[in-house]
N, C-alpha and C positions, 0 to 999 in steps of 0.2 A: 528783962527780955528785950526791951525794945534796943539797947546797945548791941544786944547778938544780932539783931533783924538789919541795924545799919553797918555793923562787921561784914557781913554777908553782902549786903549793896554796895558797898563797896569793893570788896573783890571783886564780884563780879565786875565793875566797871573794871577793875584793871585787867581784867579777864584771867584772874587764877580760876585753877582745876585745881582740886585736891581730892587721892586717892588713899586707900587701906589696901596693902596686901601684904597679906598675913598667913605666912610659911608654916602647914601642917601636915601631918601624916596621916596619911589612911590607905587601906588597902582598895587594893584596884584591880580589874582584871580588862582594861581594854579592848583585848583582841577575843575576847570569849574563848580563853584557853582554859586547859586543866590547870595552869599558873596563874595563883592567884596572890598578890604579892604587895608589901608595903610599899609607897611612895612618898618623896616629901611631894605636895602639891602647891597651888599658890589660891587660899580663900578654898579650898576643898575640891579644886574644879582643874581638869586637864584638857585642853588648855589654860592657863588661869585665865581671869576676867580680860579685856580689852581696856585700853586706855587709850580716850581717844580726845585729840585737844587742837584747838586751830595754830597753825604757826602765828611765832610773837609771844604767845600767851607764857607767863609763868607757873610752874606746875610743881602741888607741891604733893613728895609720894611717901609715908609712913609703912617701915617695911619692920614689920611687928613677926618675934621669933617664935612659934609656939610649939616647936620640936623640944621632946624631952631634954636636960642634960645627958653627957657624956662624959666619958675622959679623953682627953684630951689625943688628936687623931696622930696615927704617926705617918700616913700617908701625905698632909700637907701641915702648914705652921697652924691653920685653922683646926678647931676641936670640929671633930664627925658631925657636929651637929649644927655648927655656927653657918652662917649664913650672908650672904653679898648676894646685892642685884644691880646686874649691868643693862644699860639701856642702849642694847644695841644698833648703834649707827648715828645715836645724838651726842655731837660734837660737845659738848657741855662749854661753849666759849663762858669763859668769866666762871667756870664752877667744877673745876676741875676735884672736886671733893666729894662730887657726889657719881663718880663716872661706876662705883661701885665693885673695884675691884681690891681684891685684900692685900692688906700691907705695902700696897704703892700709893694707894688715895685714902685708905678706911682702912680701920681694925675690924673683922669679921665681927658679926652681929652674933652674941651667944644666944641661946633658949633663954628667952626669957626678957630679953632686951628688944629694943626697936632703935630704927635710924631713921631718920625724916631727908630723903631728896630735896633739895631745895633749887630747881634751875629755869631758865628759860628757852624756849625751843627757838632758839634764833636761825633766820634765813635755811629754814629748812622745813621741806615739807614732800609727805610721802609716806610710806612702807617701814616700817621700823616695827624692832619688839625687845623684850625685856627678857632677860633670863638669869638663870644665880653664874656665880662666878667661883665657888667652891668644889673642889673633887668631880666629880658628876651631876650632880645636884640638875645639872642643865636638860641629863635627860627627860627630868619630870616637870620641871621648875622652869618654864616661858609660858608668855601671852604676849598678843600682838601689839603694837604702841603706834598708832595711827595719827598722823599730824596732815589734818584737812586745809590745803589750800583754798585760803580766802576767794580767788578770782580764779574758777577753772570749770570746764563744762562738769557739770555733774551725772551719775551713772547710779542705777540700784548698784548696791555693792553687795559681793562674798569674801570673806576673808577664810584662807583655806592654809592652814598650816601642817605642814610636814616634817613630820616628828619617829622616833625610834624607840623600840621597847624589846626590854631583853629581862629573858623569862632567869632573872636570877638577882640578889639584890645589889644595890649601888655598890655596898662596902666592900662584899666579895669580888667583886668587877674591878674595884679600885685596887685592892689588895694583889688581884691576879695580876693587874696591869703593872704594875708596882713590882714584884716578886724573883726569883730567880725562876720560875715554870713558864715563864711567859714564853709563847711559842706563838705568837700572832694575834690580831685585836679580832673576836669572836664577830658575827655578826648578827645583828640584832633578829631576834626569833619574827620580830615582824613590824612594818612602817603602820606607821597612825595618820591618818587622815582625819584632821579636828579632833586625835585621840583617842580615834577607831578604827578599827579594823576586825576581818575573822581570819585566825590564826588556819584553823578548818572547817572550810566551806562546806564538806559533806556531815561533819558529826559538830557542831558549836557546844561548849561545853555549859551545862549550867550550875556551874559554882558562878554565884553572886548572879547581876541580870546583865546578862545580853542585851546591848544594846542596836547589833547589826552593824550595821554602812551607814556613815554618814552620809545624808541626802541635800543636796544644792536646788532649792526650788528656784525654776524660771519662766517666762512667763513666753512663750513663742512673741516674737517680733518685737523685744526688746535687745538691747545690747546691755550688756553687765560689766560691770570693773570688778575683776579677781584679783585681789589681794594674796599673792603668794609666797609663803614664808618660810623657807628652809632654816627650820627649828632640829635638823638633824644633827645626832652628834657625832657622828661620825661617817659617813655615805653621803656621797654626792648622789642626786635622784632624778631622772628620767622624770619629767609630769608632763601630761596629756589629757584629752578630753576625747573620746569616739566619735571622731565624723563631727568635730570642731576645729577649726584654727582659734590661734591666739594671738590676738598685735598686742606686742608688747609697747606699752608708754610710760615705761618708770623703770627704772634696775637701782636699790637701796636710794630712795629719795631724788634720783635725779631723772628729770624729766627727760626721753628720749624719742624721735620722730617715730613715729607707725612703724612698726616693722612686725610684719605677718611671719607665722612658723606656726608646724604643727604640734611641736614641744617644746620644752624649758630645759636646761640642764642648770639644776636649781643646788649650788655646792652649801655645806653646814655654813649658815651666816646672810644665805645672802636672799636678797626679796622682791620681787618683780609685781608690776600692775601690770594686765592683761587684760584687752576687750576681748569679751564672746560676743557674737551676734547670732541670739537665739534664733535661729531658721528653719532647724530640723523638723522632719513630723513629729506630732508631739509622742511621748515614751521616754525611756529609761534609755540612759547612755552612761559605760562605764568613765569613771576617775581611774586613771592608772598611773602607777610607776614603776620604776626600775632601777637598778643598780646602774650606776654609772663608772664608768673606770674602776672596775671590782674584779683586778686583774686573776684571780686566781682561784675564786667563786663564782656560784649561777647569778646573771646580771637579772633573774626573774624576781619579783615583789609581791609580796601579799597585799599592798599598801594601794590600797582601793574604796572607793566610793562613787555615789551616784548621782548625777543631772539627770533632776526628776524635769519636766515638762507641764505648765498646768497643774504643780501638788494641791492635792488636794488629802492633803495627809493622809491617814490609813497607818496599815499596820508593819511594824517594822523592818529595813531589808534586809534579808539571811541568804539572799541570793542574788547574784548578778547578771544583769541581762546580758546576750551572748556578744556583744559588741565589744572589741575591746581599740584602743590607742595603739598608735604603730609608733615603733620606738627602731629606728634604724640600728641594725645588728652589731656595726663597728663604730665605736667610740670616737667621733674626730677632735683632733687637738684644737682647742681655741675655736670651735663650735663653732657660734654664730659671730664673736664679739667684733668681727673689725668692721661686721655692717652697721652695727648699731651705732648713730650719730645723737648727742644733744642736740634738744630741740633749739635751745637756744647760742649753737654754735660751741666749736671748741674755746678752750677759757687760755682765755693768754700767756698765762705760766707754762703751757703743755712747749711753746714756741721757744722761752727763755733759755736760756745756760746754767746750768745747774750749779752751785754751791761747790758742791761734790757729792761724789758715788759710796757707799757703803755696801760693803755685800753680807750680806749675812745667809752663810753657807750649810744648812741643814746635815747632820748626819745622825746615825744609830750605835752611838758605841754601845759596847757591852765592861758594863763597870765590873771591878774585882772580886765580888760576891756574885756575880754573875744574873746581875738583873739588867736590862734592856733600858735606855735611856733614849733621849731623844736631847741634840746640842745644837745650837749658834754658833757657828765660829768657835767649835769646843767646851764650850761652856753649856752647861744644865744649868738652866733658869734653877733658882732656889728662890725662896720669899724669905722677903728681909725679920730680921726681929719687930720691926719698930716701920711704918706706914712711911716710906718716904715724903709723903706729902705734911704729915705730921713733923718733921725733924727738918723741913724747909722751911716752916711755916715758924716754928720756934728757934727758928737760926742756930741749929745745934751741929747742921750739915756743912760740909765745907762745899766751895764754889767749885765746880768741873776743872778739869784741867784745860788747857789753853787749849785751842784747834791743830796748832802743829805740834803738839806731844801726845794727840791720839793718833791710836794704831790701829786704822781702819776703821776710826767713830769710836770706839770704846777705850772706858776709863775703867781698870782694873779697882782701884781705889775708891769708887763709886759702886762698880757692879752697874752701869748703866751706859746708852748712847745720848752725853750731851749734844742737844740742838741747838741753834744760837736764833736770836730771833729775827725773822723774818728769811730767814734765808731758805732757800730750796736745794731740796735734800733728795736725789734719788738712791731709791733702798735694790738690790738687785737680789732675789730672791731664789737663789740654787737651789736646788735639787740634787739631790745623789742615790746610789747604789751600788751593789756589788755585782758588776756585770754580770750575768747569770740567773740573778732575783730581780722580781719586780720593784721598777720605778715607781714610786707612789706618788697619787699628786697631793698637794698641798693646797687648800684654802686659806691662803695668808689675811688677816681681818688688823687694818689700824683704828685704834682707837683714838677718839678726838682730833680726828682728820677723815676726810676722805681724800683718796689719791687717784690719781691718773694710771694709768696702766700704759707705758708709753712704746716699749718694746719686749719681746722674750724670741730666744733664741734656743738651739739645742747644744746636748752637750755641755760644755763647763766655761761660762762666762768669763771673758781675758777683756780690759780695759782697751786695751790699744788695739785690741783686735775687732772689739762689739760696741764699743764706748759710742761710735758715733749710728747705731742702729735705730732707727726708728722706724718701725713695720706695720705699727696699729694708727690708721688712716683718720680718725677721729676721737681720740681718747675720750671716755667719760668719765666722772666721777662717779667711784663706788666706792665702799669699804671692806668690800670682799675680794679678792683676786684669785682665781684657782690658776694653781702653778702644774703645766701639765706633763707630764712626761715624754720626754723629747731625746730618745738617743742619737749621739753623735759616734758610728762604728769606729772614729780616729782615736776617739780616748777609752773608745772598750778593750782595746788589746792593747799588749807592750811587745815587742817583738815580735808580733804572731800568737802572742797566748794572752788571753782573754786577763785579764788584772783579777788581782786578789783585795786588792784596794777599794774605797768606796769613791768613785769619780761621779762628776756630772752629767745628771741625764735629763737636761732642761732646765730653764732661768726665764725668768720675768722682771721685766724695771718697775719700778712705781712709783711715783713721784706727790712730795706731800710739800706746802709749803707751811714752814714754820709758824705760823701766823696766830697758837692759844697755846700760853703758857700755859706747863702744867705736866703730870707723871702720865702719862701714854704707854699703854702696853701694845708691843704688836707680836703677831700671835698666828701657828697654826688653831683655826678653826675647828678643826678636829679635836674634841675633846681629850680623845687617850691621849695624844700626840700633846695635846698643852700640856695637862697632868703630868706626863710625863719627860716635862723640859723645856719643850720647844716652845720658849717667847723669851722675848727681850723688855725693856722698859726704857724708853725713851724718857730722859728731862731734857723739857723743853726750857728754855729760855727761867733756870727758877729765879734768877734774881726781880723777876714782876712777880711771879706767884706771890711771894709775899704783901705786894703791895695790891692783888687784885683780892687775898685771901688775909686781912690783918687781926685779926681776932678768932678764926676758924677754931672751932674743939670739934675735934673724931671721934 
């Protein structure tokens, strides 16, 4: 025993964390409906546990599969029941094997099997969280991953995550999304606040127990750091507080000056620190949300809880006090973002010349069997047989093609956007539609980077026309960018009558520098939307990968 006792002293000097989370199913009825419904969960718990570790430290995570077998899915290369965990928004420098995504870095985890994370949380601290990276899986399967800043004023904290739930199960949802019947992405029967909500406030159902509204205790004449984590999979969300403001000082890990607002517009992926300054008389103030950009649906949410005052626990709440969060009626594009400044100044690459431009042009074809797809530049993402990180590591891959024989960044004979290293890379992020239908936005999320957001414009991005645009007055670093809907009335008509074609209806730049080798997937945010095509995979620089990864097994 005494060698375990100095195993352990050891770690800890070197300051390892080590976690268990262990992927199972149980029925759930969050929103106290008459739906009462299996979930995969993460350790039995929605949201799963938190993970919480100081930057620097190494951290090591055991993701143990305890979902029954299946056969194997035909929805994705992964079996129904296999499993990946993405740690979203940690860059994994030097560990690009553990980023958790299937068949680019890892072979999906079967029932039965486990994978152990192995990485360090370098130069980064803040707001992060973990979710699967299979099918849907994400709607049930996050918890928060909290990397505490060694030197920073400290605050009581809430960590408040915002999540979606739909009264019908994952595989049917996938299958629908998948299918020829698809006629639009349903929306979710009701938002979860820490993984609760009531579906119906007048009658709550009691299959299984009601558990009410989740409750935020605070103490009058303190200030608090809110932890806010858009764990949705598919809606962008309105969050508010009744007869609170909120200064934001963090957007996905990077630290930004004060800036007061009396909402968030919080898109799937992305995570903000917030102060309240407890002031009100003390009582109950509602949590609210709302649908955001939900062009053709009610922007109204079920997706509620409550800031208790002085709790002093009691009995659980089935009812919400009459106060509710104002939530401006019209939608604006790019919200708040050009006020928000890094605390510590814009970062010098935002100044640079870029490498080159990439566009990568989103559309909806409808494929020949008449199922609904979502493309890149044409192409529906498909997942490879074989882990590309896997088949670099065993030199079985051939080397990218040159820079001047890509056509637009992409290598046909790869299936990938080689990056070279070091260099800076602006990715331009279009949008489309069929004049007529709703433009949808887009939450574009890079993996193993975060980027600047440097310009967006409306309409359909032209190089020599937009190339020298720079609009956002302080870029920050995020790994979420919501791409908004911007029409330009020049490219909605062709001689006077409205196009039948899918044109552009708003672009966003973003700008990543090359700087960790390794397979990066970038990606709408939006679940259905990935599921259904929309990402790319980035190889970066793989002729290091081998030398940073030289004995690596998947």
């Amino acid at each position: 025993m005494l060698w375990l006792f100095i195993l352990l002293i050891a770690n800890l000097a070197a300051g390892l964390k080590q976690f268990d989370l262990n992927i199972t199913i149980d029925q759930i009825n969050p929103d106290c409906s008459e739906y009462y419904g299996n979930a995969v969960l993460v350790n039995h718990q929605l949201p799963g546990p938190a993970i919480i570790v100081e930057e620097g430290e190494r951290v090591l995570i055991t993701v143990r599969n305890f979902l029954p077998p299946t056969m194997p899915s035909n929805i994705t290369g992964a079996g129904m029941n296999d499993v990946t965990i993405h740690f979203h928004g940690i860059r994994q420098y030097g560990s690009s094997h553990s980023d958790g995504v299937p068949f680019l870095t890892q072979l999906p985890i079967p029932p039965g099997a486990e994978f152990t994370h192995d990485f360090r949380v370098v130069n980064q601290a803040g707001t992060y969280f973990y979710h699967a990276h299979v099918g849907l899986q994400e709607q049930t399967v996050f918890g928060p991953f909290i990397i505490q800043e060694k030197k920073s004023e400290k605050y009581p904290e809430h960590i408040i995550s915002l999540s979606e739930w739909w009264h019908v199960s994952r595989t049917a949802l996938e299958e629908y999304l998948l299918g020829p019947e698809f006629d639009g992405i349903p929306e979710a029967q009701s938002v979860l606040i820490n993984g609760r909500t009531l579906y119906n406030t007048d009658r709550p159902s009691t299959l299984g127990e009601c558990q009410g509204y989740s409750v935020l205790p605070v103490d009058r004449g303190k200030v608090y750091r809110l932890r806010v984590i858009g764990a949705s999979a598919f809606r962008t969300l309105g969050f508010g507080i009744a007869h609170h403001n909120l200064t934001i000082i963090e957007v996905d890990g990077e630290r930004v000056k004060p800036y007061t607002t009396s909402f968030l517009e919080v898109a799937p992926g992305q995570r903000f620190s917030v102060l309240l300054n407890a002031v009100q008389p003390p009582g109950d103030y509602t949590i609210g949300t709302e649908r955001r950009w939900a062009e053709d649906v009610s922007k109204g949410s079920n997706g509620m809880a409550v800031l208790r005052y002085n709790n002093n626990g009691g009995d659980k709440v089935l009812k919400l006090p009459p106060n509710r969060p104002y939530f401006p009626f019209i939608d604006t594009a790019h919200w708040i973002w050009s006020e928000l400044e890094p605390l510590f100044g814009v970062d010098p690459i935002v100044q640079k010349q870029a490498s080159r431009t990439i566009k990568l042009r989103a559309t909806d074809p409808t494929m020949p069997g008449g199922e609904t797809r979502w493309a890149i530049n044409d192409i529906v993402f498909e997942e490879p047989e074989q882990p590309i990180l896997m088949d670099i590591i065993s030199r079985r891959r051939k080397r990218p093609l040159s820079l001047n024989a890509l056509a637009n960044g992409y290598d046909p004979y790869l299936g990938t956007y080689p990056l070279f290293y070091y260099e800076i890379v602006d990715f331009v992020l279009q949008i489309t539609h069929v004049p007529g239908e709703p433009c949808r936005s887009h939450p574009w999320h890079t993996h193993g980077h975060s980027h600047w957001e440097i310009a967006y414009g409306s309409g359909e991005y032209d190089e020599i026309e937009h190339g020298h645009v720079r609009n956002v007055p302080h870029p920050i670093q995020k790994d979420v960018s919501l791409g908004y809907p911007d029409l330009d009335p020049a490219v909605e008509t062709v001689n006077g009558t409205m196009s039948t074609e899918q044109v552009g209806c708003g672009w966003s730049k973003i700008r990543i520098l090359a700087d960790n080798p390794g397979i990066w997937a970038l990606h709408c945010h939006n679940a259905p939307h990935m599921l259904m095509g929309m990402m790319v995979a980035l190889e970066e620089a793989p002729e290091l990968i081998s030398r940073q990864l030289p004995s690596m097994t998947l």
